[in-house]
N, C-alpha and C positions, 0 to 999 in steps of 0.2 A: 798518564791518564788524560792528561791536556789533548794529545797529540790523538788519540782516539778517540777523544768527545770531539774532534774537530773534523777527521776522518768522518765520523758520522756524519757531522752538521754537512759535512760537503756534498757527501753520498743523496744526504736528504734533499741538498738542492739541486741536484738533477732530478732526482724522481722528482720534482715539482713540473720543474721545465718540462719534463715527459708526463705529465698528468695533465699540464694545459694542453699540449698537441694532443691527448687524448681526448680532450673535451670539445675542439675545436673538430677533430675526428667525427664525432659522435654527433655534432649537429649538421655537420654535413650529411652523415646517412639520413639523417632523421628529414634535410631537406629531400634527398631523393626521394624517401620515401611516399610522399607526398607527391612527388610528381610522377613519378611511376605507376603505372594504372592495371593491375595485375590480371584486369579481366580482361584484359585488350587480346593479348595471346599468351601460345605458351611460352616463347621467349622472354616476355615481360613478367610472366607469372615466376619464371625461376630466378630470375633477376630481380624479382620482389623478395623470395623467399634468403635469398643472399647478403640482399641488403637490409632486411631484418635480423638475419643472422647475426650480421657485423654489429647493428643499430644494439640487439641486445648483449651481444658480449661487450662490446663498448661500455655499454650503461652499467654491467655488472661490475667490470674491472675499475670503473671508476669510483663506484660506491666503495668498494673494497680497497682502493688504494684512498679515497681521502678519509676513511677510519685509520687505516695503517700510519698517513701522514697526521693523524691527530693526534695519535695517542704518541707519534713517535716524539711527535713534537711538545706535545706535554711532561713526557717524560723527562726530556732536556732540559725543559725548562723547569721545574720540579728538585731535578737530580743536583747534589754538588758536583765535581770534576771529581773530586776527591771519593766519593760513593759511585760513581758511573760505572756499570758494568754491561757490555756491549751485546751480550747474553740475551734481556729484554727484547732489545731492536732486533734481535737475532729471531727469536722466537715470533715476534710480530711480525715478520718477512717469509715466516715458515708458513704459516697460518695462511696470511695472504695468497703464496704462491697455493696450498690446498685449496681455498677459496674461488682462485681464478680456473684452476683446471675444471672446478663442479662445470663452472660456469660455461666454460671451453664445452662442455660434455653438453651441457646444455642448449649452445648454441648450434651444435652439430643437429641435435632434434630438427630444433626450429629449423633449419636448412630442406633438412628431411621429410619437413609436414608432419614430425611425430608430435604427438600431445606429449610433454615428459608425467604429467599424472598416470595417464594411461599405461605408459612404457616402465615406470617406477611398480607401477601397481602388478603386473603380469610378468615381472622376473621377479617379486619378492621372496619368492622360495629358492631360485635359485643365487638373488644377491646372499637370504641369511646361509647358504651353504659355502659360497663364496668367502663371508664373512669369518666364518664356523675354520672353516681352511686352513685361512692368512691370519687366525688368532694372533699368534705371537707375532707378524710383522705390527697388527693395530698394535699390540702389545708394547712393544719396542719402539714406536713412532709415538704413545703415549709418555712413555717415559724419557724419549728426546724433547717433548715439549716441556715436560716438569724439570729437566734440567736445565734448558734453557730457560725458563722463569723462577729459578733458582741464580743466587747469588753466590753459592758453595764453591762451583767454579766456573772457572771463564774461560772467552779464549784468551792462551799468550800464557796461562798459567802449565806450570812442570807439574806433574803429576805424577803416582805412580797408583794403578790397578793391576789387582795382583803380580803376574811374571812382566809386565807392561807397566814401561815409563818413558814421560815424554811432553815434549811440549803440547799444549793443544794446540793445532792450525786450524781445524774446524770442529763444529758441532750440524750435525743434520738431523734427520727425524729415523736414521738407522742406526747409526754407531757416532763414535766421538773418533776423529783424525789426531794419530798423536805423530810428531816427528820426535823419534827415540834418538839416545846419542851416536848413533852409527846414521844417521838421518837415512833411515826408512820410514814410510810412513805404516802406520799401523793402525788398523781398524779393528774399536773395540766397541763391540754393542753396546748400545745404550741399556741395557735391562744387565748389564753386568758390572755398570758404574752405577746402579741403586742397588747392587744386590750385596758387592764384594766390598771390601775393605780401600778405601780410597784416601791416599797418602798425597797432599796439596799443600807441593814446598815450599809452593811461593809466598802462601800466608803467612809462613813460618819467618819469626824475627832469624832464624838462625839457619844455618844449612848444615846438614849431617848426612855423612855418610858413612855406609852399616854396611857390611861384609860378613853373612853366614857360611862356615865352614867346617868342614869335621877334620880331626887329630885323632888318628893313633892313640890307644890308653893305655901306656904300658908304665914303669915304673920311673922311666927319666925323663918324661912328659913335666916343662916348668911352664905354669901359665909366664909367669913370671920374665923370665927370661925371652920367651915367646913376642911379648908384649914389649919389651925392649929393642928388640932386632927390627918388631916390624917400624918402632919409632925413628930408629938411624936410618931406615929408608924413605921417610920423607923429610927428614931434616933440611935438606935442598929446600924444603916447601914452607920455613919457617914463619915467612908471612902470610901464605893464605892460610894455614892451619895452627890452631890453638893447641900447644901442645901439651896443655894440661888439660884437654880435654880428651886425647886419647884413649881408648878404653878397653882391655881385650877382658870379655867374662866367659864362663865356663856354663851353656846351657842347660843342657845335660848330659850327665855321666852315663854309657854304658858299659858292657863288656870289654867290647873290642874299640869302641869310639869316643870320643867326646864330643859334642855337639858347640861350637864357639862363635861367642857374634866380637866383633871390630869396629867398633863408633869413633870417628873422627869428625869433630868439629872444624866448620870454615871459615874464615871472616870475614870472604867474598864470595859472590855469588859468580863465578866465573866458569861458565862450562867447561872452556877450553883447561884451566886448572885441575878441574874435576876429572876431567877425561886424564889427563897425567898423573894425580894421585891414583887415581882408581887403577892405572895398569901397571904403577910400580907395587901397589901394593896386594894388586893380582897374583902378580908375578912372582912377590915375596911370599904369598902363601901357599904357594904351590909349591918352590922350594922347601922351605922349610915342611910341609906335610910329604915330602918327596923323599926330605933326607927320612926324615924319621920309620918311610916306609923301605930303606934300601937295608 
């Protein structure tokens, strides 16, 4: 956590140092404009409306970035190491960036000699159809912000959402970046991590891993013995896995099936570990549900 609240601090002191060039920016237009005399001609008239352009996205981006630098910075100083989660600053940088594009959009008017009252006011029906449209994008860009000012998870945290697990690399205002253990990265919408069942390993004191599979249900089906065979295959693994915490249960019973979950405890958090139990004991239940079907 040190090493990320420091990341940040450092992150923050650049945006500073690019906040003063932006300031020093901004009074420079502001001297032009003053000395540019817009009724002189047309060449100076457009070159007025230019350096107004700039003079006001200047001023916007900077209101917007020393809020962003206020809060970010309050929060730091607020926050323990031990409580910091990067999520916040995340979230205030998303904001921001929406903030500065109005602005961007804004200043493009002014360029244009458009009034933005005027030009807001004469597409209203078509922004709410617009709006009406891209429901579920607002939708899901709402619920990237609430996650991101959520502390449930973070990035850097393993996760699993539904058939999806994986570390987080990123959070945006469309889905959440996972790199799963085949490092792919995978895009899972943000309206489907508040809606689904979300499993955050990393809070957990403990690490388990669970393997559902179906048996054959016939008469020489032994959990028993089952559950034994699959222990001698990670025996090799006796230091990262607890081996009385093993577990094979029987979910449910049908006709032709049994439904079986496989719970092994870890005592490290080691992926490269996980990744080798997980395919010896892949491997093992496919045999064994292999034999039983030949």
């Amino acid at each position: 956590m040190e090493t990320g609240k420091s990341n940040i601090e450092v992150n923050e002191r650049k945006k500073r140092i690019i906040f003063v060039l932006k300031v020093l920016a901004y009074f420079t237009f502001l001297v032009l404009q003053e000395a540019i005399e817009p009724d002189k001609n047309l060449l100076f008239s457009k070159l007025y409306n230019i350096v107004d352009a700039f003079a006001f996205l200047l001023s916007g981006n900077i209101l917007v970035s020393l809020g962003r630098i206020f809060l970010v910075r309050f929060y730091l100083r607020k926050k323990k190491t031990n409580s910091l989660h990067s999520n916040f600053v995340l979230g205030i940088n998303r904001i921001a960036s929406l903030l500065n594009v109005i602005i961007l959009l804004i200043a493009i008017m002014v360029f244009f000699d458009i009034d933005p009252k005027e030009f807001l006011s004469s597409i209203t029906i078509v922004a709410a159809a617009i709006a009406l449209l891209s429901r579920d994008y607002i939708i899901n860009m709402l619920n990237g912000l609430i996650i991101m000012f959520s502390d449930q998870i973070t990035l850097g945290d393993y996760i699993k959402v539904g058939e999806h697990q994986g570390k987080i690399k990123d959070i945006t205002l469309l889905n959440i970046v996972l790199l799963n253990d085949d490092y792919d990265l995978v895009m899972v919408p943000n309206s489907l991590i508040l809606t689904a069942n979300v499993v955050n390993y990393s809070r957990q004191n403990i690490r388990k891993l669970t393997f559902d599979f179906e048996a054959t249900n016939h008469s020489l089906l032994n959990v028993d013995e089952m559950e034994n065979e699959l222990k001698a295959k990670i025996k090799p693994f006796k230091e990262e896995v607890q081996s009385d915490s093993i577990s094979l249960k029987a979910l449910e019973i049908k006709k032709d099936i049994v439904k079986m979950k496989l719970q092994i405890q870890l005592n490290n958090k080691s992926r490269e570990s996980e990744r080798k139990i997980r395919r010896i004991i892949n491997q093992a239940i496919i045999n064994l549900t292999g034999e039983e079907n030949k």
